[in-house]
C-alpha positions in Angstrom: -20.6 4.1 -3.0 -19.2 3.9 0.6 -18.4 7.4 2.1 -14.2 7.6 2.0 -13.0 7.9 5.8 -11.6 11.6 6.2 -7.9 11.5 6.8 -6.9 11.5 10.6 -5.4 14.4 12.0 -1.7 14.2 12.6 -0.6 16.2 16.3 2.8 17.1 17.4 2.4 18.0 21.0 6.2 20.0 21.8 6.5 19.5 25.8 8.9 21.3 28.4 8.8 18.3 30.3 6.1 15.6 28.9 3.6 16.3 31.0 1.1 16.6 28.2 1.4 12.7 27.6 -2.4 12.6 28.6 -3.4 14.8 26.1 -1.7 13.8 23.3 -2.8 9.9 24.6 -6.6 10.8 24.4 -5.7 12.3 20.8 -4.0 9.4 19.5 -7.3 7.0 20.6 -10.0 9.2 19.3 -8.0 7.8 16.1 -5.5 10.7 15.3 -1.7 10.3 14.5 0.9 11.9 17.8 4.0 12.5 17.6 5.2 13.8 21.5 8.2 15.9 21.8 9.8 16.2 25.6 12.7 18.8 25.5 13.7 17.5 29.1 16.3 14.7 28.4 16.4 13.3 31.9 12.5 12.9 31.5 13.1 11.0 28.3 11.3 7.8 29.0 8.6 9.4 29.9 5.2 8.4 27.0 7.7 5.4 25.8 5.4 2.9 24.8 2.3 5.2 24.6 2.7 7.3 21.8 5.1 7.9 19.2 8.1 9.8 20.4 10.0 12.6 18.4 13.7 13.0 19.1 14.2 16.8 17.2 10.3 18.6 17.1 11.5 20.8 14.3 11.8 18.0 11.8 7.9 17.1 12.1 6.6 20.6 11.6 5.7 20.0 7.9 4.2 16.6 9.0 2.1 18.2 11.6 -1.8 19.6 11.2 -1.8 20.9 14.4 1.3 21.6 16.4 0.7 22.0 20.4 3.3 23.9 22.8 2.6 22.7 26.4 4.8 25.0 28.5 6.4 29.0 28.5 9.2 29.5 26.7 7.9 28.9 23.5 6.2 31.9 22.8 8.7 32.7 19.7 8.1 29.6 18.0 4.7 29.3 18.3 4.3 33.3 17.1 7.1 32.4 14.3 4.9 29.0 12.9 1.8 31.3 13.3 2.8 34.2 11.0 4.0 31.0 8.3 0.4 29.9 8.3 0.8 26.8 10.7 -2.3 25.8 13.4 -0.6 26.4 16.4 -1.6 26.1 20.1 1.0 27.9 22.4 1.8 31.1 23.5 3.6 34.6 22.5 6.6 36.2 24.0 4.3 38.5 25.9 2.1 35.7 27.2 5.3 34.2 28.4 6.5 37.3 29.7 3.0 37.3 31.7 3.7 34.0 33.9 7.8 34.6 34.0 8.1 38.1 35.0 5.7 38.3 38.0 6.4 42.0 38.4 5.1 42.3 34.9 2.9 40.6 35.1 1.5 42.5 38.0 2.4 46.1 35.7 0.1 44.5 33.1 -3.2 43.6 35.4 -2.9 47.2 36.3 -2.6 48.9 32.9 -5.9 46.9 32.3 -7.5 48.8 34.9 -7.1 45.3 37.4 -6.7 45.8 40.8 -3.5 44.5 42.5 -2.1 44.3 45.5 0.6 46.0 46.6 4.2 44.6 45.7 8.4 45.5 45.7 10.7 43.6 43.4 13.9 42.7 44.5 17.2 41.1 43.7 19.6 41.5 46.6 18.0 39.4 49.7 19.7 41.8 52.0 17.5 45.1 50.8 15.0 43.1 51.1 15.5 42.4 54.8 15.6 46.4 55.2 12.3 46.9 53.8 10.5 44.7 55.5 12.3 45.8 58.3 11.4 49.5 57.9 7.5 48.8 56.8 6.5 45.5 59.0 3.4 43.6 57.6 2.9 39.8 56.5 3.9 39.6 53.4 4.2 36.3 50.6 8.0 35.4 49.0 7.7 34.7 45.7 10.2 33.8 43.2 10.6 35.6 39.7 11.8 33.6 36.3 12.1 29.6 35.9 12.9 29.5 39.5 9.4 30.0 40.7 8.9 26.1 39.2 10.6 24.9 42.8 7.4 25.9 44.2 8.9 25.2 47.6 10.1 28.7 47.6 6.8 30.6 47.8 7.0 31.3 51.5 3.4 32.2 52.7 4.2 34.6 56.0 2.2 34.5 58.9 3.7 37.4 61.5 2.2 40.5 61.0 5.8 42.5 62.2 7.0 40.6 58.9 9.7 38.6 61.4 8.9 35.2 59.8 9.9 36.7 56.4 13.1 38.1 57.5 14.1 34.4 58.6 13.4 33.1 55.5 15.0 35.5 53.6 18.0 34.8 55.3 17.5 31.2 54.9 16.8 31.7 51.0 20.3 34.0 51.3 22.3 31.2 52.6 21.4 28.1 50.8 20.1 29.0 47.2 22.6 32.6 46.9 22.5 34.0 43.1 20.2 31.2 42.0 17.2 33.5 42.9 17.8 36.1 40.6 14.5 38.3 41.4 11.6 37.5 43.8 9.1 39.8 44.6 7.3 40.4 48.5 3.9 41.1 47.9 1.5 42.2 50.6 -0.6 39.1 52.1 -4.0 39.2 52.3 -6.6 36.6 53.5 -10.0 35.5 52.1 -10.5 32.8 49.5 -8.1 31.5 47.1 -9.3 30.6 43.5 -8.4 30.8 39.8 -10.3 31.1 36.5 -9.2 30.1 33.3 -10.9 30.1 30.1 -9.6 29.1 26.3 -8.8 31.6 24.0 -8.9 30.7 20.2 -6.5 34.1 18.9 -9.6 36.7 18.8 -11.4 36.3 22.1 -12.1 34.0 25.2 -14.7 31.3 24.4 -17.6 30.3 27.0 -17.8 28.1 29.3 -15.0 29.3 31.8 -13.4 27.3 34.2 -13.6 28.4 37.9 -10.9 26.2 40.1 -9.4 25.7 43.5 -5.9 24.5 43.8 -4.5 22.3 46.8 -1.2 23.2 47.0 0.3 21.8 50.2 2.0 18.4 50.5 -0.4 17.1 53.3 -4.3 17.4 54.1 -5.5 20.6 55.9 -3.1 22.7 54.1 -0.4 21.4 55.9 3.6 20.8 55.1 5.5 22.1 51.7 4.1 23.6 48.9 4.0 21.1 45.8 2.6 23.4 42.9 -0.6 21.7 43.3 -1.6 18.0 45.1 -5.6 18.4 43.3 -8.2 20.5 42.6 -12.1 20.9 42.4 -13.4 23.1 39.4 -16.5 23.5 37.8 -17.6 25.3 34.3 -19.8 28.5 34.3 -20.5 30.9 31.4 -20.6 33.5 33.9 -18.2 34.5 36.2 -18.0 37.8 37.5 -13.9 36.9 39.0 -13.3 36.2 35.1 -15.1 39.6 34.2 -13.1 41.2 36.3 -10.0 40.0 35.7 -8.6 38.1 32.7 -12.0 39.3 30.4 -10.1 43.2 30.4 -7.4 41.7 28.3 -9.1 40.1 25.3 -8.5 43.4 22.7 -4.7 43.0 24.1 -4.6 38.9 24.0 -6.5 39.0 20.3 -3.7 41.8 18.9 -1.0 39.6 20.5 -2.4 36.7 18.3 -2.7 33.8 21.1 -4.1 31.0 21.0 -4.3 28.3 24.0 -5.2 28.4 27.9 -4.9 31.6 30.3 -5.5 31.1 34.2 -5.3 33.7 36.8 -5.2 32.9 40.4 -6.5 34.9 43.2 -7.5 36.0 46.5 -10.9 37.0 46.9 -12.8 38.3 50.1 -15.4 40.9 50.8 -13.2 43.8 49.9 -12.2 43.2 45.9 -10.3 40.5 43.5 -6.7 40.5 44.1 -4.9 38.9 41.1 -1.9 36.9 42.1 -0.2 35.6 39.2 -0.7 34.2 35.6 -0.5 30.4 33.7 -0.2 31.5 30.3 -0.2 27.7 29.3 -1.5 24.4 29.9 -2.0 24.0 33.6 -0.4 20.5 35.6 -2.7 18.2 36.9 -5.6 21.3 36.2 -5.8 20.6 32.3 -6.8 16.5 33.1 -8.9 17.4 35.2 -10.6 20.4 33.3 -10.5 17.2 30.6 -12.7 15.1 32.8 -15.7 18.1 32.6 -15.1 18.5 28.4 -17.5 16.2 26.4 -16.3 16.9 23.4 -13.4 14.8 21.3 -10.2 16.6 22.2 -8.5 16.5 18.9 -11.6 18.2 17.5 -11.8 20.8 20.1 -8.5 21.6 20.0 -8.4 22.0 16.1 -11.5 24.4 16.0 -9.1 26.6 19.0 -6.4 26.3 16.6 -8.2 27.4 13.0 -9.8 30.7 15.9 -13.6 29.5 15.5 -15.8 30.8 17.3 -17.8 27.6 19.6 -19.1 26.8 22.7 -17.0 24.4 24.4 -19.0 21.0 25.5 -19.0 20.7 29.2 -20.6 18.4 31.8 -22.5 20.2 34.4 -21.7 19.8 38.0 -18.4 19.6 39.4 -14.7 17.7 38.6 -12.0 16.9 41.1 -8.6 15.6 40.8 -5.7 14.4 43.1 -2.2 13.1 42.3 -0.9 9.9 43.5 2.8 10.2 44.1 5.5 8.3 45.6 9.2 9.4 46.8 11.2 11.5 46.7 8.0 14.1 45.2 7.6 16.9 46.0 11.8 17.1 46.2 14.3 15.8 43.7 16.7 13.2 45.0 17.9 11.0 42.1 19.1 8.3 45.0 15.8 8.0 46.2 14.2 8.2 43.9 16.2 4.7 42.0 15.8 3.2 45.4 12.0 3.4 46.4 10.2 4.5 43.0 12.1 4.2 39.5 9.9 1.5 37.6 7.3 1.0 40.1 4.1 -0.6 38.7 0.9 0.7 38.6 -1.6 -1.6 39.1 -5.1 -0.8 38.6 -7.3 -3.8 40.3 -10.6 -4.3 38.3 -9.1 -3.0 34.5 -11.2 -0.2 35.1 -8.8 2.7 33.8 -11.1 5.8 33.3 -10.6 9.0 35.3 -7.0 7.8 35.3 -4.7 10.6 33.5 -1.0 9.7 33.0 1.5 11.2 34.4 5.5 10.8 34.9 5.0 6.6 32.9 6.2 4.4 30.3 4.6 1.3 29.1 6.4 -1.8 28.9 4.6 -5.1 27.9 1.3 -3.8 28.9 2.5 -2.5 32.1 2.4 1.1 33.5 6.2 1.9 35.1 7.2 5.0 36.5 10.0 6.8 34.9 11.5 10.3 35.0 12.6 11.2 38.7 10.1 13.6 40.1 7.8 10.6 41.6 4.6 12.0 40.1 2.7 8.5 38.8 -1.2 9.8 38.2 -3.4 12.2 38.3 -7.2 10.3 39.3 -10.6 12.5 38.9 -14.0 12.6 39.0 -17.1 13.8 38.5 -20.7 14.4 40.2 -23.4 17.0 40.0 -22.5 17.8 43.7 -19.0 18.1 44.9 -19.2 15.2 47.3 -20.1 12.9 44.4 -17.3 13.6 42.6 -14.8 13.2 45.5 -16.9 10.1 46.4 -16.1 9.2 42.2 -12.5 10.0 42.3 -11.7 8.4 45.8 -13.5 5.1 44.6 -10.9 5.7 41.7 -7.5 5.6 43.7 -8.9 3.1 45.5 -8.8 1.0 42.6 -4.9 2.0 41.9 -2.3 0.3 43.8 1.5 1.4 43.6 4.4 1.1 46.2 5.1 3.8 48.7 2.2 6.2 46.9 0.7 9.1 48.6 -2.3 11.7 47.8 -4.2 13.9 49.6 -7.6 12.9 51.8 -9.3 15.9 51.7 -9.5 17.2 47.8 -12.9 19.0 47.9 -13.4 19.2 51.6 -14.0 23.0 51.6 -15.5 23.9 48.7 -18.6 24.2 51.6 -16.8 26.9 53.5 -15.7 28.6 49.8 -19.1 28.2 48.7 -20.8 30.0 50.9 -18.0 33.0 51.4 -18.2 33.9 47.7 -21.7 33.3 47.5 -21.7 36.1 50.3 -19.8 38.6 48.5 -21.5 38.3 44.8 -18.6 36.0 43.3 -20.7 33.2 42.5 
């Protein structure tokens, strides 16, 4: 007798904003059911036409497997659907607390015997002016709570007498007021900036972990407005002493707390120590399609064996990934005119039909075509992947090249100095 086909796995991916389309997209073809919940109602359209959309998320939990929180804020839920027996992927309220609360955050590093760097918290803008009056230094302005989203408000200074900071904070004072509710001033320190992240499956971290280097400014060489992130390069290691020192001192608390999902720390490294800078207690955006492109393994699969806490060695390619997004106006700002007037159902034309590295982004599907939707102008995230850095930037530049959209922009130089990076923390004992 034939062997009966094992039922496919029904996902209900519960999104902050929809950005886990991708995901659940690569789910839905390795022949599993989706449903896609996106909470953001102005980001609606966003996976029409793609995958099966779900209006309230709380009506498919009996229907759901596997049930997939993308974003903070739903530590409570998850937790909640947890202690009821469900297989859930998402945080805790501490986790969440982790990312939110910076100052925690920080509190937390140090009860885990991690070393920090020095840091005030404040919510008046005008005591902050007087501190940095009274103890001059270069320091970094950085938002507290959902604010720190508008990643345009991390304010890197460069004076040492702290004077570029005292303009902003003025600045910050006049045209955002009460909206900043806290913001901490931490101490700035130079070297090389990097991140590790690894999956943990509700008892402890699981091997390979994911070493990464985020481009954050708008324009090549670090140039312009913060975005968030405009790429990264990343490769997978199943040793890294940053990771030992850092996020592998919270397992015992991480595996009492019950989570289950993706932690990444970022930092600043240089000859002297490790200085945490802040959590992502949650899938990362573009980071998880490109940590995607290096994982061999079916997705639905891996992320079920997270779910039911086995114990596996995730399925890697060797070498390195890379990953840019192509965006178009009014990103990284939001202006709804703009926005309708340049970008709002744009096509996405991809020349020769070949679609892989391609992750989706802020799109519907109409007739077969890709459109962008929302209104934050972010279309695609495009990787690649080489056993040498410069083949997979070769491999993902080959990629956009293939992509044509109206008015889109990226960054040139995704990858350019992992050389420089290289040979740094290769220098101090990092690598």
């Amino acid at each position: 007798m034939p062997r009966p086909h094992p039922r496919k796995l029904r996902f209900l991916f519960v999104s902050r904003w929809g950005e886990i389309l991708d995901i659940a997209h690569a789910v839905q073809q390795e022949g599993n059911a989706v449903k896609l919940f996106n909470e953001y109602r102005p980001w609606h359209e966003i996976g029409d036409g793609f995958v099966p959309k779900a209006r309230h998320w709380e009506k498919h939990v009996d229907w759901a497997d596997l049930i997939v929180f993308d974003y903070t804020g739903y530590g409570k839920q998850a937790a909640a659907l947890r202690a009821a027996g469900k297989l859930v992927i998402g945080g805790t309220e501490y986790t969440d607390r982790l990312e939110l609360d910076r100052s925690f955050g920080q509190n937390e590093l140090r009860r885990h015997k991690v070393g920090i760097l020095g840091y005030k918290e404040f919510s008046s803008f005008q005591t902050a002016i007087e501190h940095v009056s009274s103890h001059p230094n270069r320091y970094v302005i950085k938002p507290s709570g959902e604010v720190q989203d508008f990643k345009q408000l991390l304010f890197v200074g460069q004076e040492d007498n702290g004077s570029d900071i005292i303009r902003m904070l003025k600045a910050y004072e006049k045209t955002w007021g009460d909206q900043i509710g806290h913001f901490q001033l931490q101490r700035r320190v130079t070297g090389v900036e990097v991140a590790v992240s690894a999956l943990f499956n509700g008892k402890r971290f699981l091997r390979p972990v994911n070493v990464n280097f985020e481009h954050k400014k708008l324009f090549p060489k670090e140039l312009g407005v913060a975005t968030g992130e405009m790429g990264t390069s990343m490769f997978w290691t199943d040793d890294s002493p940053i990771f030992n020192a850092t996020l592998a001192r919270m397992e015992a608390t991480l595996a009492r707390e019950g989570f289950v999902g993706v932690l990444d720390i970022n930092c600043i490294v240089n000859g002297s120590g490790i200085y945490p800078l802040e959590f992502t207690t949650r899938f990362g955006f573009p980071t998880i399609f490109i940590q995607r492109a290096g994982i061999t393994e079916p997705l639905g699969q891996m992320l079920l064996k997270l779910a039911r806490g086995e114990d596996f060695q995730l399925q890697t390619r060797r070498g390195f990934q890379i990953g840019a997004l192509i965006v178009v106006p009014p990103f990284p700002y939001e202006d709804a005119k703009t926005f309708n007037t340049f970008s709002r159902d744009s096509v996405v034309v991809v020349r020769k039909n070949m679609r892989e590295g391609l992750h989706l982004m802020h799109l519907k599907q109409v007739e077969g075509e890709w459109l962008i939707t929302g209104d934050a102008g972010v279309a695609l995230v495009v990787t690649g992947t080489g056993t040498s850095m410069k083949d997979a930037q070769r491999q993902m530049y080959n990629r956009i090249g293939n992509v044509l959209i109206n008015n889109a922009y990226y960054r040139t130089d995704i990858g350019d100095r992992w050389a420089e990076d290289h040979d740094r923390l290769w220098s101090w004992n990092l690598l």
